[in-house]
VOSE-687370 format. One line per 8 residues: their letters; for each residue x, y negated, z negated of C-alpha. Coordinates in nm, 2 decimals. Last residue first. Layout:
# VOSE-687370
A	X Y Z; ...
//
This chain:
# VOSE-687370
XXXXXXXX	-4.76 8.16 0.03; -4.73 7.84 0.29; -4.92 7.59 0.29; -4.76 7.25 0.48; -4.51 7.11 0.43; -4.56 7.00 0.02; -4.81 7.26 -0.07; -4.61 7.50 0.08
XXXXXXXX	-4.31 7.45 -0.11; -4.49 7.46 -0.41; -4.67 7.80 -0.26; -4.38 7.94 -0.19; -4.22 7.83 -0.52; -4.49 8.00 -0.71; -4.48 8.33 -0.53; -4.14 8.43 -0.49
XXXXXXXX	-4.03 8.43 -0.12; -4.03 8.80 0.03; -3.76 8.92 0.14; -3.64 8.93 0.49; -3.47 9.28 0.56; -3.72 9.47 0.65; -4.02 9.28 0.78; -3.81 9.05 0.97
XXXXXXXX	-3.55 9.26 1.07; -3.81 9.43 1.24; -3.95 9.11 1.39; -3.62 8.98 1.53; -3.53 9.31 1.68; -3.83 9.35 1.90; -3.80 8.95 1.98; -3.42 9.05 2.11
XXXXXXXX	-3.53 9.34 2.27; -3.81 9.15 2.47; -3.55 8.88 2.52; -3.27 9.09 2.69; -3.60 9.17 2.88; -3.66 8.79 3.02; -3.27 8.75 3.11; -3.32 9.04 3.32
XXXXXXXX	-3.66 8.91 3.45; -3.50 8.54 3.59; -3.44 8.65 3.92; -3.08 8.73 4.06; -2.91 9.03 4.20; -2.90 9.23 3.88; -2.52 9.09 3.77; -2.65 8.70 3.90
XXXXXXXX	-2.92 8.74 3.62; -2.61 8.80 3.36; -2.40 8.55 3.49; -2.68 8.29 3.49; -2.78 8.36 3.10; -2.42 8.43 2.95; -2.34 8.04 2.92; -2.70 7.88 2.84
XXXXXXXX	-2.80 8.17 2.66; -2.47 8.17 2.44; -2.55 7.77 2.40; -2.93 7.85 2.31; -2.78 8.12 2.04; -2.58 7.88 1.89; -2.81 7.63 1.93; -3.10 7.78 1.67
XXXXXXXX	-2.89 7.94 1.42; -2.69 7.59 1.38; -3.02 7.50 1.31; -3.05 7.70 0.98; -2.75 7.49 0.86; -2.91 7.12 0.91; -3.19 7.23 0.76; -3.02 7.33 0.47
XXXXXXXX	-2.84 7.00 0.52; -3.07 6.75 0.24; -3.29 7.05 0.11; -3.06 7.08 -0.26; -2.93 7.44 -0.39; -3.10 7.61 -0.66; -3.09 7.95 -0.53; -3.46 7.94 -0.50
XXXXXXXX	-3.53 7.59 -0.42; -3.33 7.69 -0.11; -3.45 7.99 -0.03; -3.80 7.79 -0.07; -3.70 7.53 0.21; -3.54 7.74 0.43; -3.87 7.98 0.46; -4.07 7.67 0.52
XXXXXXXX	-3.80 7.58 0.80; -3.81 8.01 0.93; -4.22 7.99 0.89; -4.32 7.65 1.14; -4.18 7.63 1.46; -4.15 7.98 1.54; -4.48 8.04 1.40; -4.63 7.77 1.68
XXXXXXXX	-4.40 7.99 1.92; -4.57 8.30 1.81; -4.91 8.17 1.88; -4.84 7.98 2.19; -4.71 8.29 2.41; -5.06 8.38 2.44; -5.13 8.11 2.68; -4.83 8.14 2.85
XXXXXXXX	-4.89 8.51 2.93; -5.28 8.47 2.96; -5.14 8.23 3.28; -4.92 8.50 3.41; -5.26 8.73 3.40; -5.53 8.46 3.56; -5.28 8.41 3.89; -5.22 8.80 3.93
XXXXXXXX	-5.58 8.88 3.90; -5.68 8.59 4.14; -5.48 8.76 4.38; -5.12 8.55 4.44; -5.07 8.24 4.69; -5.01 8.38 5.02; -4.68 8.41 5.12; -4.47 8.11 5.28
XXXXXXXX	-4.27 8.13 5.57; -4.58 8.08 5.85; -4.60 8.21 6.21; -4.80 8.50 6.09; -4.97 8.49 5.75; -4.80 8.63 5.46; -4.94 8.88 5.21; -4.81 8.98 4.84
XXXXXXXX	-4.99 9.25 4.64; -4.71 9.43 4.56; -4.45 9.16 4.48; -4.72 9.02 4.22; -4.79 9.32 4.05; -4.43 9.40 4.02; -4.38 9.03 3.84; -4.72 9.04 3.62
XXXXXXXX	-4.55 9.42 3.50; -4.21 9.24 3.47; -4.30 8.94 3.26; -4.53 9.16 3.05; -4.18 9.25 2.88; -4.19 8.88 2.75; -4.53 8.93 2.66; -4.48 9.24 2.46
XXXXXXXX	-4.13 9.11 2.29; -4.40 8.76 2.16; -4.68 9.03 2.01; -4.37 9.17 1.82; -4.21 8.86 1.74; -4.56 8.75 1.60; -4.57 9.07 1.38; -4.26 8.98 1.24
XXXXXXXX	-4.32 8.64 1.15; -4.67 8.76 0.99; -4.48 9.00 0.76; -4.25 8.69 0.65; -4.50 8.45 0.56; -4.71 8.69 0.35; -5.03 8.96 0.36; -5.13 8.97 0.70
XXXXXXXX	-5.47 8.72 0.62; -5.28 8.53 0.38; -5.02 8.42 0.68; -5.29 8.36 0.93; -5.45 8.09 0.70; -5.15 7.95 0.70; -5.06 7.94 0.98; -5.42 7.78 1.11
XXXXXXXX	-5.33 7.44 1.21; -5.07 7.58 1.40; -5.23 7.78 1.57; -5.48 7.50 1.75; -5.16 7.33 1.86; -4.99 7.63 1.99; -5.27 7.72 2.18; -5.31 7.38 2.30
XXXXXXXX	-4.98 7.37 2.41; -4.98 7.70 2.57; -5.27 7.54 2.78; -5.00 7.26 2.90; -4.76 7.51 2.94; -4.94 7.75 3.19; -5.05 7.49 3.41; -4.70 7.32 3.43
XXXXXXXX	-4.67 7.71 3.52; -4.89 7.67 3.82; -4.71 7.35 3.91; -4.40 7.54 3.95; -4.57 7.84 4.18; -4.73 7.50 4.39; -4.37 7.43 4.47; -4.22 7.73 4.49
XXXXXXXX	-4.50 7.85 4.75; -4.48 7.47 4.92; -4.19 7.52 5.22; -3.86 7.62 5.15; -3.68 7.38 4.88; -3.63 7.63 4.64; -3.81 7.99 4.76; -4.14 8.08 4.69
XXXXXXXX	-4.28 8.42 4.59; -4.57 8.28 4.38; -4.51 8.52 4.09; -4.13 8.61 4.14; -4.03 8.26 4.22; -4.26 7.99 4.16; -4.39 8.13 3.84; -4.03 8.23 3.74
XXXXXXXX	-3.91 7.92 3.80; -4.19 7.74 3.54; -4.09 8.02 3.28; -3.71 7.99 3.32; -3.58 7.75 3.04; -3.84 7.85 2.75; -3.79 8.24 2.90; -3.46 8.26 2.84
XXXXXXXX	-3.46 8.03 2.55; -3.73 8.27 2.33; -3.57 8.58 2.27; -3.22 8.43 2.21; -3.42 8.18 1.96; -3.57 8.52 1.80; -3.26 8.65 1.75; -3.11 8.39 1.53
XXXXXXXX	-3.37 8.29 1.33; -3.33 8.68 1.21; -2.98 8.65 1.14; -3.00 8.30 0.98; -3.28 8.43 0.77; -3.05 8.71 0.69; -2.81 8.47 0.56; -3.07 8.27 0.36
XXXXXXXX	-3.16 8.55 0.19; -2.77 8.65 0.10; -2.72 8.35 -0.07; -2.51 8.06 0.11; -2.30 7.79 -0.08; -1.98 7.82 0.13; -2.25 7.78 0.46; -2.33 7.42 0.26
XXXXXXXX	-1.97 7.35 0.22; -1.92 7.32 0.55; -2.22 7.13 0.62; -2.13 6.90 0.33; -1.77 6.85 0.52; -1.96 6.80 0.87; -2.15 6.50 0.68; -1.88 6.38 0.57
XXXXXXXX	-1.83 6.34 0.16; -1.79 5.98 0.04; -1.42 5.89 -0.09; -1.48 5.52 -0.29; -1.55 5.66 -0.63; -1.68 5.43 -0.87; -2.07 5.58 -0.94; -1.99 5.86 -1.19
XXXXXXXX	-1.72 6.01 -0.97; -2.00 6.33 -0.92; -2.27 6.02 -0.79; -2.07 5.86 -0.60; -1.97 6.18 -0.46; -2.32 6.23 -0.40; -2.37 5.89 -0.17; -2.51 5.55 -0.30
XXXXXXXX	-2.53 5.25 -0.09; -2.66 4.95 -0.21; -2.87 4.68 -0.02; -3.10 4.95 0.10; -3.36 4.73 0.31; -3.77 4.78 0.23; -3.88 4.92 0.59; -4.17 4.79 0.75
XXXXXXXX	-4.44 5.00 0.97; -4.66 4.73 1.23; -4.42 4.64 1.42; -4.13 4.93 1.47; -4.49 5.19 1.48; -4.63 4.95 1.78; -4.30 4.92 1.96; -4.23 5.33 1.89
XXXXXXXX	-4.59 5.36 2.03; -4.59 5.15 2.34; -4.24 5.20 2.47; -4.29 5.60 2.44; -4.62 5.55 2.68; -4.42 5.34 2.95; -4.16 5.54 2.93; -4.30 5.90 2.96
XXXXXXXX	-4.55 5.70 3.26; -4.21 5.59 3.46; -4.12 6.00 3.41; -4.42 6.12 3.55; -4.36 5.85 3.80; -4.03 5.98 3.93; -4.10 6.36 3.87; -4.37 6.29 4.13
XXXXXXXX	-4.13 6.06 4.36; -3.88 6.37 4.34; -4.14 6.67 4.45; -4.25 6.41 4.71; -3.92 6.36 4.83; -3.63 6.17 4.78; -3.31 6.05 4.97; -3.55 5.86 5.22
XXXXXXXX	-3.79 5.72 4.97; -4.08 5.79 4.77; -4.11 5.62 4.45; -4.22 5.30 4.61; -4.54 5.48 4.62; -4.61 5.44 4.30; -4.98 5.54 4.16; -4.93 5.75 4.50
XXXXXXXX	-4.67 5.91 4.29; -4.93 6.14 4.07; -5.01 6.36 4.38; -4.89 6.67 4.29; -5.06 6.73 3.98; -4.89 7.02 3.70; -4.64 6.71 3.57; -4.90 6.53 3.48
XXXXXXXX	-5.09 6.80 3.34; -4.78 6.94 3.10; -4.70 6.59 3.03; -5.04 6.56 2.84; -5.07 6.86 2.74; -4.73 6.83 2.53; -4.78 6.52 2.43; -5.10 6.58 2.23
XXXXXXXX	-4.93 6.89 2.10; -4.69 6.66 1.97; -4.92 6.41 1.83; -5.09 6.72 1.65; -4.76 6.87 1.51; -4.69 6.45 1.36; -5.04 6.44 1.26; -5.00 6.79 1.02
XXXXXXXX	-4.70 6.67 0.92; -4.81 6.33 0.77; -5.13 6.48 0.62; -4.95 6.74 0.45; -4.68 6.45 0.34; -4.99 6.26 0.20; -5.12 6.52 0.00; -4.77 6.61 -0.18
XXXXXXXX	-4.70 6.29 -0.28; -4.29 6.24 -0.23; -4.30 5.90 -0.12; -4.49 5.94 0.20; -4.38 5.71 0.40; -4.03 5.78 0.32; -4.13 6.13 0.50; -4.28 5.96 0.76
XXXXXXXX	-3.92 5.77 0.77; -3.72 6.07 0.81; -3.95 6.24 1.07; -3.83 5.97 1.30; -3.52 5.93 1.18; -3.42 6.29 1.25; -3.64 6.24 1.63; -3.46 5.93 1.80
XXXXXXXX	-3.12 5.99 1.77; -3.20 6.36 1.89; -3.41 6.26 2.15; -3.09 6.00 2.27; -2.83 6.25 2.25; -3.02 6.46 2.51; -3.12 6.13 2.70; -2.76 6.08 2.74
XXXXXXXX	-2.64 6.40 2.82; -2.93 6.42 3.12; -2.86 6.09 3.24; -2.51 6.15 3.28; -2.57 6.51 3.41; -2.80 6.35 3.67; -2.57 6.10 3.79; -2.30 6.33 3.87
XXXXXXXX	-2.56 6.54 4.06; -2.64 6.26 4.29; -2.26 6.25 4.36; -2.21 6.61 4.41; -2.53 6.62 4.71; -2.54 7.02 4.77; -2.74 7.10 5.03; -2.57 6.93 5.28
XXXXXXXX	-2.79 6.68 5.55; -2.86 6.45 5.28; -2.51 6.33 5.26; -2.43 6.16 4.96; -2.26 5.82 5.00; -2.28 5.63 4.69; -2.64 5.49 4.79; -2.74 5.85 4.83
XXXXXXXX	-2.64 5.94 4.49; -2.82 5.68 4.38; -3.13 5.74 4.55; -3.10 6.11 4.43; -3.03 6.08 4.06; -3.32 5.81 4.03; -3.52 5.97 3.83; -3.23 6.12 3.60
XXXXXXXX	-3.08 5.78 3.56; -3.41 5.60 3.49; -3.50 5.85 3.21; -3.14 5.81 3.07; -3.21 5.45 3.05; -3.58 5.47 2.90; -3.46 5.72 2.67; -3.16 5.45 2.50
XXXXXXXX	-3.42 5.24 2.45; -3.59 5.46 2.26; -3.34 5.63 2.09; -3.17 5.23 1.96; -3.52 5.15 1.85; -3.56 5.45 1.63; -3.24 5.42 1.51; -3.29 5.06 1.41
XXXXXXXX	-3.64 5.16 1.21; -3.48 5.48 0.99; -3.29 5.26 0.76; -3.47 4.92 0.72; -3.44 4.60 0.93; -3.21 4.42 0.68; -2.95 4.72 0.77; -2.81 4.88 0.48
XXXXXXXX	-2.84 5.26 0.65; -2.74 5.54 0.40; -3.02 5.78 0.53; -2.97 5.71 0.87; -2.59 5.73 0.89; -2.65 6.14 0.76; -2.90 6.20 0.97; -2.72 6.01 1.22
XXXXXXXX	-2.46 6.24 1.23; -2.64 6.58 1.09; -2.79 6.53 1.47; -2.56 6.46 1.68; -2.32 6.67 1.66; -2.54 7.02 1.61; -2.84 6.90 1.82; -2.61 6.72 2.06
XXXXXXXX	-2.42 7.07 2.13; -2.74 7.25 2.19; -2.87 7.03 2.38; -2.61 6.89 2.59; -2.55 7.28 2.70; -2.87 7.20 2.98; -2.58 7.14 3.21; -2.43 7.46 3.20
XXXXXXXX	-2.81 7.66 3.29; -2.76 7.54 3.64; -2.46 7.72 3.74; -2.63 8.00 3.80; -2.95 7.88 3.97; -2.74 7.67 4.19; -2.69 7.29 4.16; -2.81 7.16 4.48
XXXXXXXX	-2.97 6.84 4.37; -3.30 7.02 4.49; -3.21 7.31 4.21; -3.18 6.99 3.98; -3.50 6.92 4.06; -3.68 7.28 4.02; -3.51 7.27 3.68; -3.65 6.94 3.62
XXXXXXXX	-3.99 6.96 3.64; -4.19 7.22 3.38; -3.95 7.18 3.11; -3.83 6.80 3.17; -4.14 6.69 3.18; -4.26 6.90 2.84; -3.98 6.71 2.72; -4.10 6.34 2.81
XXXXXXXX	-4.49 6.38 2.71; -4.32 6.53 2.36; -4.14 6.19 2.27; -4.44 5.99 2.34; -4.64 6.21 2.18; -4.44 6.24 1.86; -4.42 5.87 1.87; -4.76 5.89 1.72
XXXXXXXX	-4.61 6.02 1.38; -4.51 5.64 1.32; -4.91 5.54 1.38; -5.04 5.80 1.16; -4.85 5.74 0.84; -4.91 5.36 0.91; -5.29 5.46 0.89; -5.24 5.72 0.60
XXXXXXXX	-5.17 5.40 0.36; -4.83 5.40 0.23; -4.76 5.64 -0.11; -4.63 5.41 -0.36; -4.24 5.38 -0.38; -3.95 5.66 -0.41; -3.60 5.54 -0.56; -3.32 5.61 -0.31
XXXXXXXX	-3.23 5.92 -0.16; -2.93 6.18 -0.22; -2.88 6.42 -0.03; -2.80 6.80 -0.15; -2.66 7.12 0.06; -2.35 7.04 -0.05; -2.48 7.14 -0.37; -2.45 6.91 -0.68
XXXXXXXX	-2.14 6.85 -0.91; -2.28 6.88 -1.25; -2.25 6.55 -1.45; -2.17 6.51 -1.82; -2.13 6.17 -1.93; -2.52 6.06 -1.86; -2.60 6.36 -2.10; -2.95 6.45 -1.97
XXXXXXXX	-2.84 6.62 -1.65; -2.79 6.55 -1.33; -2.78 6.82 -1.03; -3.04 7.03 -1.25; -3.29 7.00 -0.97; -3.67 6.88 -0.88; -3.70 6.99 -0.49; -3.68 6.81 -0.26
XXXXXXXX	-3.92 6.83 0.05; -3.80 6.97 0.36; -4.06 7.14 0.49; -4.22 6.92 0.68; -3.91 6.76 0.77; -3.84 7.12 1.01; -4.19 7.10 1.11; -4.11 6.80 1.33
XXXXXXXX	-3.79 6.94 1.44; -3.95 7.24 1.58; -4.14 7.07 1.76; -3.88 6.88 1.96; -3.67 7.22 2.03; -3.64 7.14 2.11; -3.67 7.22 2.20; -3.41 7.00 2.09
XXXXXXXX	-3.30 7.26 2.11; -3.64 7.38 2.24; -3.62 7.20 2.50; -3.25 7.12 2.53; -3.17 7.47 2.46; -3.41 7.55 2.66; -3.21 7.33 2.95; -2.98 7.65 2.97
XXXXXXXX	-3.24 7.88 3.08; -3.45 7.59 3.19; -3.16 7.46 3.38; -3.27 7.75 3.60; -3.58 7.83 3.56; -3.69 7.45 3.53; -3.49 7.35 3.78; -3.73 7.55 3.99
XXXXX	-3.85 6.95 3.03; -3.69 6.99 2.88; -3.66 6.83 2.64; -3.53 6.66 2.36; -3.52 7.04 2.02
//
């Protein structure tokens, strides 16, 4: 939704637009296509001379073929970890990295705008190019190739923002090295654009994979959530041990320090396992060529116009074509992404901060604070992972999709204004040894309750990622409008909110004298809000298409 990943906190705030933007938010992408079967429609009709003009909402796609065999179903959802292993880096490391850079917590958060702005450009661009690709070499294969190459260079940038900057004449005696920073926002925007050129496509061609049979695209999004919780865990617990760089100690050089060489190799591993799996899924997964193109206008000019519609022109017309329940899904979507990015782009800070007490680049408190929350993702991850596998069993049990969204936003406002009871607790019980500037790591108490936090977080995020695309889906079927930008509509509710974040986020902490809890509470009311509008205002979806529609993503009622 890439991501992101002490720069955690603070690009965090802003870079959870990039995590969950893309955080994104990268999961939330993948259940986006799970949901976003097409539905049957009346855009042609019998009489071959008398076409209805379909929804801007609608794309059209070729002819569907056989089911493919699960196998090649399960190696293209693989890249899911290879993508995820790289944004759960960036959320637990690189806010404490850029903080290194010198970019100050405040100012931090701008940078992590790529995401959101990517994830609306970029996006419904080569969603749109993707699905009318002629290439010989299929349509989703070359943008997969092009993202992940196009990772491995941004991945290189950002790990070597330091060393370069150094080379180019930063001073290492300031705090504040601009040239190194340069670098870093170049890599950063570029591996933002990157995910995102990646991910569509990705998703895309599992969905070509699965030629419309409803068993197969279960299956397919079910492997794609599991290979990204894989990922998750997996860059969670790299980036949670400080000694990873002695696997290259070439890493460690004069302009970088062991906090840098670690993100270094963490980030040579993200390539090395991204290479592998999107080189083995390009291989081994063919693509039969689209030798004609055919668009909806061609379709409304009965096949001989020349003026297709642009993607941004479809998106326009698509919020034209709104019913009211997909407006107050917007609303509620809405809220519970401003609840979540604070927190998304601060939690790893805020361990090393107000839980351990550190200070960015003073002694090891911040440090080992930021490895505890690496901590904290990676079992979040398997929480979320685990949950999601049961949503729908958890939806029946509460009595519909919507009622269980808003309890989740509930139990999500209660850990978010935990943050400030763990916080208090934390400052209380705090102890420093003489001749030392580092407190005492926290009581065991402490420790165990900010972990609980993130574990228990992964329940409403896996809802997060699941209900509000199902929900899209079956307001969509409903109003008969077509899938193809829906999507694309309801996550314009997800980076608007990320970008306001991103801007209003570092302001607003600076207002109380810094920290990350206001931010957190503006989320607590936010969640609060979310859920009761949830189970107000959110109707129900009708019976029969929620369960078609679940049937096809994945079982919703």
């Amino acid at each position: 939704m890439q991501q992101q990943l002490s720069l955690h906190s603070t690009i965090n705030k802003s870079h959870h637009q990039h995590k969950i933007s893309n955080a994104n938010i990268k999961q939330t992408h993948s259940v986006t296509h799970s949901f976003t079967m097409e539905p049957l429609s009346s855009t042609k009709q019998n009489n071959h001379n008398n076409l209805t003009k379909p929804s801007s909402l609608h794309v059209e796609t070729p002819p569907l073929d056989e089911p493919s065999p699960l196998r090649k179903i399960m190696v293209v959802a693989s890249i899911a970890a290879g993508v995820q292993f790289g944004w759960a880096l960036q959320l637990s490391l690189l806010t404490p990295y850029v903080q290194l850079l010198g970019i100050s917590h405040t100012w931090a958060p701008y940078i992590w705008l790529c995401g959101p702005i990517s994830g609306m450009l970029v996006q419904p661009i080569v969603g749109y190019h993707s699905d009318r690709c002629t290439s010989r070499f299929g349509r989703r294969r070359p943008f997969i190739a092009a993202g992940s190459f196009a990772v491995a260079i941004a991945v290189f940038l950002i790990g070597y923002a330091a060393d370069l900057g150094h080379m180019f004449g930063d001073n290492l005696e300031k705090k504040v090295r601009p040239r190194a920073i340069g670098v870093f926002v170049v890599g950063f925007w570029i591996l933002d654009v990157a995910n995102n050129m990646l991910q569509g496509p990705c998703r895309a061609l599992l969905g070509d994979l699965c030629a419309g049979n409803q068993r197969k695209t279960r299956n397919a999004n079910a492997f794609f959530s599991f290979f990204m919780a894989v990922g998750n865990i997996l860059g969670y617990a790299a980036g949670s041990y400080s000694k990873l760089y002695h696997m290259f100690p070439f890493t460690k050089t004069k302009a970088c320090n062991v906090y840098c060489a670690n993100l270094k190799s963490c980030f040579f591993l993200s390539i090395a396992l991204l290479t592998f799996l999107a080189t083995a899924a390009l291989i081994y997964v063919k693509e039969k060529a689209i030798t004609t193109e055919k668009t909806v206008t061609d379709e409304v000019d009965g096949g001989g116009g020349g003026n297709s519609v642009p993607c941004f022109g479809e998106l326009s017309g698509a919020f034209r074509e709104l019913k009211r329940p997909m407006w107050i899904l917007l609303l509620v979507t809405c809220l519970n992404w401003i609840a979540w990015f604070p927190f998304l782009l601060f939690d790893t800070d805020w361990m090393g901060k107000e839980v351990y007490g550190g200070t960015v680049g003073e002694g090891k408190a911040y440090d080992n604070g930021v490895r505890a929350g690496a901590l904290g993702l990676m079992l979040n991850s398997v929480v979320l992972g685990v949950t999601s596998l049961g949503v729908d069993v958890l939806a029946r049990g509460v009595g519909g999709v919507k009622r269980l969204w808003g309890i989740v936003n509930f139990v999500l406002a209660i850990c978010l204004g935990m943050t400030v009871l763990v916080t208090k607790l934390a400052q209380h019980s705090r102890h420093y040894v003489d001749g030392t500037i580092d407190p005492l790591p926290p009581s065991a108490g402490v420790h165990a309750g900010a972990l609980a936090l993130f574990s228990v977080l992964g329940i409403p995020l896996a809802i997060t990622y699941s209900v509000p695309f199902a929900l899209a889906s079956i307001f969509s079927a409903t109003s008969g409008a077509g899938q193809g930008l829906s999507l694309g509509v309801l996550n314009l509710a997800i980076v608007i909110p990320q970008m306001i974040v991103s801007v209003l986020g570092g302001p607003w902490d600076a207002l109380f004298g810094g920290g990350n809890l206001p931010a957190f509470v503006v989320g607590a009311i936010a969640a609060l809000a979310s859920g009761i509008l949830s189970i107000i205002l959110l109707p129900s979806p009708p019976p029969d298409l929620a369960k078609s529609v679940g049937t096809s993503g994945g079982g919703f009622h």
